[in-house]
C-alpha positions in Angstrom: 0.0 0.0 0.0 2.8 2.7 0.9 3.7 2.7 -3.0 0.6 3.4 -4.2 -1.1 6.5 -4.9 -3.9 8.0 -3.3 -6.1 7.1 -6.1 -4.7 3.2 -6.0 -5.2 2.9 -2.1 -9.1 4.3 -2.8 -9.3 1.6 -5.6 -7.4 -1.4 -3.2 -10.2 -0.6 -0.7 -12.8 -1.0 -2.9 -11.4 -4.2 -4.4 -10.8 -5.9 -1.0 -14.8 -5.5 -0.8 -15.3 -7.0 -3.5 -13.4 -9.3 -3.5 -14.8 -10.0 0.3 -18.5 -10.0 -1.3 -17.6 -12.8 -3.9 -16.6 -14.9 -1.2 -19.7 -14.4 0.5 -21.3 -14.9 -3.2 -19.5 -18.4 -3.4 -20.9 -19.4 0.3 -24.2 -18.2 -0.3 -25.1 -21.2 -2.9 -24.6 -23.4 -0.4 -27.0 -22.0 2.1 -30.7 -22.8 1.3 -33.1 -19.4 1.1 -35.3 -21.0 4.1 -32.4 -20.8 6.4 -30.6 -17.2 5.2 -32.8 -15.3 2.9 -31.0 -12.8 2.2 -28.0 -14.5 1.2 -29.7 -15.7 -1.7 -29.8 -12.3 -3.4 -26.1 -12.9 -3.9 -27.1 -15.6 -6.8 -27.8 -12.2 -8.7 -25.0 -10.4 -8.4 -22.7 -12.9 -8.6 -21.8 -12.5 -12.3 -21.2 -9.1 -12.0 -18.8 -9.3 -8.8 -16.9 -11.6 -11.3 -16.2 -9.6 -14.0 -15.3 -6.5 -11.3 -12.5 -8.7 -9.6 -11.4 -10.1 -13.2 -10.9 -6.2 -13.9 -9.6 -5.4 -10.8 -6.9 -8.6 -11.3 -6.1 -7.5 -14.6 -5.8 -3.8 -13.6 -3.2 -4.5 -11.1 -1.0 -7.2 -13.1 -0.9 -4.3 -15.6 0.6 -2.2 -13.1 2.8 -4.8 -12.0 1.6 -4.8 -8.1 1.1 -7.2 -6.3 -2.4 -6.6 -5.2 -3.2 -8.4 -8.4 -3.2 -11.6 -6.3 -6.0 -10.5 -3.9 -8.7 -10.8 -6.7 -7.1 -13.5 -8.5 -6.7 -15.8 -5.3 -10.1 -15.3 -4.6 -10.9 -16.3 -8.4 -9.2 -19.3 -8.1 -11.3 -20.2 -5.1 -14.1 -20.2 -7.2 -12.9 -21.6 -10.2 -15.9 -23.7 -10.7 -18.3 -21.2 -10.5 -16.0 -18.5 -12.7 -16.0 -21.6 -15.0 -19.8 -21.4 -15.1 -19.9 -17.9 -16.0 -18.1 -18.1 -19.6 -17.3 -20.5 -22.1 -13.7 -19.7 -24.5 -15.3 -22.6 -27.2 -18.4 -24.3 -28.3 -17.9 -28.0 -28.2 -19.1 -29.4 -32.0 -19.8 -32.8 -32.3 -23.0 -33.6 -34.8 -24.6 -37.4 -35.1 -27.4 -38.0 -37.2 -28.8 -39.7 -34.5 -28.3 -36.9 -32.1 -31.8 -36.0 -30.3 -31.8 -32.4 -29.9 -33.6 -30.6 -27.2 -34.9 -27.1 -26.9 -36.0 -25.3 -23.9 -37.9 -21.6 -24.8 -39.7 -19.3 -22.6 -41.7 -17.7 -24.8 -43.9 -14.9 -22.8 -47.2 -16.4 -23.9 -45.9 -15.9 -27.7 -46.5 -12.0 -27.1 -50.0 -12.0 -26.3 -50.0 -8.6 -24.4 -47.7 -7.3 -27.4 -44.9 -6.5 -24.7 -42.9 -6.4 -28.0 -44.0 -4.2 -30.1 -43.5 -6.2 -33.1 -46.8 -8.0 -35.4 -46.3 -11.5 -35.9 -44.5 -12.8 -33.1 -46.2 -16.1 -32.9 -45.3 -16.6 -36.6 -41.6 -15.9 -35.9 -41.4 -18.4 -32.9 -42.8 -21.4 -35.6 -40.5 -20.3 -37.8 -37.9 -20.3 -35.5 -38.9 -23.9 -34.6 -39.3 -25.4 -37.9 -35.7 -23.8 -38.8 -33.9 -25.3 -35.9 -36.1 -28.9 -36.0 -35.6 -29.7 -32.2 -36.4 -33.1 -31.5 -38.0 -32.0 -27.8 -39.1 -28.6 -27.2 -40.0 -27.9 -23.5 -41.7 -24.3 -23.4 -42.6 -22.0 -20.8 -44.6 -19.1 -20.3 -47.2 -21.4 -22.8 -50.1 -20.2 -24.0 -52.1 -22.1 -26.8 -50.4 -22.7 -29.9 -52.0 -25.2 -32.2 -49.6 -23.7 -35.0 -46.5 -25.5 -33.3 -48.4 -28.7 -32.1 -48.6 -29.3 -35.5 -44.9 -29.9 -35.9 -44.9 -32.7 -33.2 -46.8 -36.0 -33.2 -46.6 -36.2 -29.2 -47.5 -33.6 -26.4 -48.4 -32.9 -23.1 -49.2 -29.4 -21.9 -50.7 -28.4 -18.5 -52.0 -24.5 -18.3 -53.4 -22.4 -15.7 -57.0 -22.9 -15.1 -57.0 -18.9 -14.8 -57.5 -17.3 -18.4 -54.6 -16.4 -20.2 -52.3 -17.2 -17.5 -49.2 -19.1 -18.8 -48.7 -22.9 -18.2 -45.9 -25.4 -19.4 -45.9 -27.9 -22.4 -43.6 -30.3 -23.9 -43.8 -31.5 -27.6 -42.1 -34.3 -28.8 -41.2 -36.2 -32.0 -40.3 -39.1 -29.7 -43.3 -41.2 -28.6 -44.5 -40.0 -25.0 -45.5 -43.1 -23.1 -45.7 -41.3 -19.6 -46.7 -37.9 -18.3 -47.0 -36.0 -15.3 -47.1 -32.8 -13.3 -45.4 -31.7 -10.0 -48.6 -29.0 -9.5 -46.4 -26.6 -7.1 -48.5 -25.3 -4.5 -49.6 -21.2 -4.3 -47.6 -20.8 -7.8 -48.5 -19.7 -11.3 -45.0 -21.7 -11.9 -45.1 -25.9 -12.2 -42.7 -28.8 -13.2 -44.0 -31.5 -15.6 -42.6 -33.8 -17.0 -42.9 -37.4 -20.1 -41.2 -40.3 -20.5 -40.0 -41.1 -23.8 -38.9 -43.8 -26.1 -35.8 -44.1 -28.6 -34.6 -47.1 -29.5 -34.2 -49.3 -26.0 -34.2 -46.2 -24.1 -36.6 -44.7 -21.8 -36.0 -40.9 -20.8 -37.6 -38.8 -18.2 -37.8 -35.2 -19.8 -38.7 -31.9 -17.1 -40.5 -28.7 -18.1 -39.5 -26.7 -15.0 -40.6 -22.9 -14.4 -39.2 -22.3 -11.0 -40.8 -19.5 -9.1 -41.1 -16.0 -11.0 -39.1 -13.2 -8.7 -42.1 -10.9 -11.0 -39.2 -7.7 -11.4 -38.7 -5.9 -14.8 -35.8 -4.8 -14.8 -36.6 -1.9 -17.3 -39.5 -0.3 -15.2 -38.2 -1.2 -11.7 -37.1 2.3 -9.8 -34.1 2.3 -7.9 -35.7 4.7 -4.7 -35.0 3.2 -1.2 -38.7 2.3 -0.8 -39.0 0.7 -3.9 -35.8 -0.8 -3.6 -36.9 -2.7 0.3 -40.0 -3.5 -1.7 -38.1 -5.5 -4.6 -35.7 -7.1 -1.6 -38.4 -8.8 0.3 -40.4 -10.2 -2.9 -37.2 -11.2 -4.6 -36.3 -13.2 -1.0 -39.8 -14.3 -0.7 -39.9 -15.7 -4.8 -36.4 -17.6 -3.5 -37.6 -19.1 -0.1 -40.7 -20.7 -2.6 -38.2 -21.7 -5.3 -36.6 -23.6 -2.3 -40.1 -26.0 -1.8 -40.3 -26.0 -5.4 -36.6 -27.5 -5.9 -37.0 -30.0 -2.6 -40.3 -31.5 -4.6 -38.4 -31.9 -7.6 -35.4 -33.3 -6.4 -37.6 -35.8 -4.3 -39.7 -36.1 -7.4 -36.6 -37.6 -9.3 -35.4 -39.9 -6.6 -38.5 -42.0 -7.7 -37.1 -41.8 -11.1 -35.6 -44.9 -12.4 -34.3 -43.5 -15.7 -32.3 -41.0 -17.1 -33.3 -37.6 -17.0 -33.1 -34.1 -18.5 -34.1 -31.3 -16.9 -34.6 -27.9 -18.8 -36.3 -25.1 -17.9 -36.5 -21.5 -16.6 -34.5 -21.3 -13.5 -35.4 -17.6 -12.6 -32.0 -17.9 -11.0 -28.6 -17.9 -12.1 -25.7 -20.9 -11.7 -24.6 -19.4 -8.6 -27.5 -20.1 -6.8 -28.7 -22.5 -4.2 -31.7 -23.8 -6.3 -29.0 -24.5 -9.3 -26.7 -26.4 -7.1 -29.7 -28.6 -5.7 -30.6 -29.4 -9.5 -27.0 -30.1 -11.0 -25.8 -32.0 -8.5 -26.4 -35.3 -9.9 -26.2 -33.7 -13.7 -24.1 -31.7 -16.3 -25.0 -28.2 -17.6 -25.0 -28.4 -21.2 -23.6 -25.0 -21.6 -20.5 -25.6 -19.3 -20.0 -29.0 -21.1 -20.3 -27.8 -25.0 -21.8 -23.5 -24.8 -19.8 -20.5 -25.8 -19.6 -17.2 -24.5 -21.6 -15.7 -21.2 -24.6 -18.2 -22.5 -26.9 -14.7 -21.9 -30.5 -16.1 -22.2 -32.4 -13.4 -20.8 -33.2 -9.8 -23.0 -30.9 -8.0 -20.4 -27.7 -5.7 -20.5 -26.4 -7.9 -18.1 -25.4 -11.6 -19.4 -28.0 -13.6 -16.9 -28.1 -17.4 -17.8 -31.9 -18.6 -16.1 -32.3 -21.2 -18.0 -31.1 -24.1 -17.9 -30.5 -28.0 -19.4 -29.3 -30.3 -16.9 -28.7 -34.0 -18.1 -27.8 -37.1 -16.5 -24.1 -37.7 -16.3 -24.2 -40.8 -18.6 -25.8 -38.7 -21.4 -23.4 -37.5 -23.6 -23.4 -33.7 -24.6 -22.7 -32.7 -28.3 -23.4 -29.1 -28.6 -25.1 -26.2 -26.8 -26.3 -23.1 -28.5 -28.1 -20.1 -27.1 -29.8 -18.6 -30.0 -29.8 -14.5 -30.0 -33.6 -14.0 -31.4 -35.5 -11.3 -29.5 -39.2 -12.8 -29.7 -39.7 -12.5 -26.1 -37.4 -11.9 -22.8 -36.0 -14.9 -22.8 -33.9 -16.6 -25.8 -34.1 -20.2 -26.6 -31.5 -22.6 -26.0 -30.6 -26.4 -27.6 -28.3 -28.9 -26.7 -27.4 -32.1 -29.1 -27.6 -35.3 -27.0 -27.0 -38.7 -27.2 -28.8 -41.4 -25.1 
């Protein structure tokens, strides 16, 4: 510290509190939102608290001092959760006999025209019939006979409400089982099918964890507003919790292999994610490229998610930049 300006000694401060805050960050995903609440909001901000010590690191080594080690130490601390955050390569491997599935949340196919943009439902088929997913596991799903067209086999389950969004899964892979989780006090759910190729039977999961209900766009960063978004955001994450302990109990009667894609409404430094992968792989660590952004966001969140069982093999993952609702769709090329 004596060698360094006063403008460096300002900056070292701030550094060692982030880099204190990302350790906190890294211990928060193992601490379930029903025990420390507020912990969890660390899942959010994790990302960014990344990228600041990666800048801070880099800053320093620049300047050839050696408070580049505080930030990178504490990097390598976290290596597998930095690891989650970008990808340097996409993995490409392509079989004919690949099964490729495809997890979208598609905002009711723009039913309140959120975007203002004619046609969206029509883009979305498009979209679909381009890509030719083998599974496509949709959220936010309101009645679209146009893509049920495209897919011998389905099972949807949708709000009883009107016009409130539910989940379905279409498949080109006969269904021979179905089900649905029905989360309690939720407009979110889990479902799930069983499926046949070849001599193999696969479990596929629809999940919409619980919504945190914040846009970021018209949310207003005053200091009552700001205790208001805390305490919903804590109290969408203590219900994710129930949400992911049903699931994860839900599986353990599961004697096949199983996928599990879906809207996370959290990010892979979270709690809920840890719960869910930790029997799996994410298909974007093990074949994805870049941040794997799948939100409509400034910031690069990844919410959503495909999670397969460790003996399924992982081809490619792709996050596909097409702005026909707030979340992008994602694919990964598997094989049984």
């Amino acid at each position: 510290m004596k060698n360094l300006s006063l403008t460096n000694k300002l900056l070292f401060i701030v550094n060692t509190l982030l880099a204190t805050l990302l350790l906190i960050a890294y211990i928060s995903r193992y601490i379930s939102p029903e025990t420390i609440s507020f912990l969890s909001l660390f899942s959010l901000i994790t990302p960014l608290l990344i990228l600041i010590n990666s800048a801070f690191s880099v800053y320093w080594l620049v300047l050839l001092k050696r408070q580049f080690m505080l930030s990178t130490i504490v990097l390598l601390i976290g290596y597998q959760q930095v690891n989650a955050l970008y990808n340097i390569q996409e993995k490409k491997v392509f079989y004919n006999s690949d099964v490729k599935i495809m997890s979208y949340n598609v905002r009711l196919f723009n039913l309140y025209n959120w975007i203002d943009n004619k046609g969206i439902d029509e883009k979305i088929k498009s979209f679909i019939e381009e890509k030719k997913p083998s599974i496509l596991c949709v959220q936010e799903y309101y009645t679209a006979p146009h893509i049920a067209q495209m897919f011998p086999y389905k099972y949807t389950k949708i709000n009883p409400k009107k016009k409130q969004p539910g989940l379905a899964i279409f498949s080109k892979l006969k269904i021979i089982n179905y089900g649905s989780l029905n989360f309690e006090n939720s407009n979110n759910n889990a479902i799930f099918i069983d499926v046949v190729k070849l001599k193999d039977t696969i479990r596929i999961y629809n999940v919409h964890l619980q919504s945190l209900k914040v846009n970021p766009e018209k949310e207003t960063l005053s200091k009552e507003n700001s205790e208001k978004l805390r305490v919903q955001i804590q109290k969408a994450f203590k219900k994710q919790a129930h949400q992911v302990a049903l699931l994860v109990k839900h599986q353990k009667n599961n004697n096949y292999k199983s996928i599990l894609c879906g809207d996370f409404n959290n990010t892979a430094f979270s709690w809920a994610y840890r719960k869910l992968k930790s029997d799996k792989k994410d298909a974007f660590v093990e074949a994805g490229e870049g941040f794997g952004k799948t939100m409509d966001f400034m910031f690069p969140f990844r919410i959503d998610f495909i999670l397969t069982d460790e003996k399924i093999k992982i081809h490619n993952f792709k996050t596909y930049n097409v702005k026909y609702s707030d979340h992008f769709p994602i694919m990964a090329r598997v094989k049984f």
